[in-house]
N, C-alpha and C positions, 0 to 999 in steps of 0.2 A: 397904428400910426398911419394919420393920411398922405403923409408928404413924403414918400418914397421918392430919394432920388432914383434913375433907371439910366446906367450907365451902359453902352454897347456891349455887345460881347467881345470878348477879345483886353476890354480896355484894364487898365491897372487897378483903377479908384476902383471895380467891382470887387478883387479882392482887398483893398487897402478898407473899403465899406466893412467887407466882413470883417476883418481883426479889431479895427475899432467898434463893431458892434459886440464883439466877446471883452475888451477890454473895456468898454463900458457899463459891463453888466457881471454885480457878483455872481448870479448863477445865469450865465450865457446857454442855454441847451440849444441844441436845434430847432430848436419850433418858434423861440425867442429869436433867434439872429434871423431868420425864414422869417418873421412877421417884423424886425427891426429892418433889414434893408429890402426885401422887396422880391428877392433872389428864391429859385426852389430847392429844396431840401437837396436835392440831389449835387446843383450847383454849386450850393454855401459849404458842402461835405469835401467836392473835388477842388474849391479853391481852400479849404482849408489845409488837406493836402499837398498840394502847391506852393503855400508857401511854405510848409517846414521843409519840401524838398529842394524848391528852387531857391529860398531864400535864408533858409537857414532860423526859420519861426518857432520858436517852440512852443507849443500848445501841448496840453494834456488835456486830459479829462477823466473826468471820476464820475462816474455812472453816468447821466445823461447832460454833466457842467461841463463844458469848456472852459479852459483860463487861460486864458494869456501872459505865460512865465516869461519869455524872451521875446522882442521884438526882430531879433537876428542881427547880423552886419551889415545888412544890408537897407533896412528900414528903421525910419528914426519917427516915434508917435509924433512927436509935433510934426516933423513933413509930411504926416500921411491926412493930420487934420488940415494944414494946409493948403495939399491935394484936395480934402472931400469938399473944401468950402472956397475953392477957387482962387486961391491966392498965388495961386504958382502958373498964374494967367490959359491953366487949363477951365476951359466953360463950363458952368454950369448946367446938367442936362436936366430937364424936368418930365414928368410922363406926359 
């Protein structure tokens, strides 16, 4: 993929990138969502993290698949594609 969007660090849409890159994809691994949004192995691992703990995300994973079972209470798929694609009058970044 050439058109990585690259959102600050710090910012939300990095992790909201990553959940919608495992819920986009039947067998989401690491090396896929790392080459889906743009983010390093190490990053896309500790914001996965993140949200099952801050947000209440549930993720599994079965050998090297991630999936996306619950999105939590606190995140709704459609607000998060509306975050990545700027409709919630947050900017679009580009590299």
């Amino acid at each position: 993929m050439t058109d990585v969007v690259s959102y600050p660090k710090g910012d939300l849409r990095r992790m909201l990138s990553v959940l919608a890159a495992i819920d986009s994809m039947p067998d989401a691994t690491l090396v896929k969502v790392v080459a889906r949004t743009g983010l390093d192995k190490k990053t896309v691992t500790n914001l996965i993290a993140q949200a099952s703990e801050q947000a209440g995300v549930k993720i599994t994973k079965a050998g090297p698949v991630y999936t996306l079972e619950d999105w939590g209470p606190i995140f709704k798929r459609a607000g998060a594609k509306m975050a990545l694609t700027g409709a919630l009058n947050a900017p679009i970044i580009v590299p």
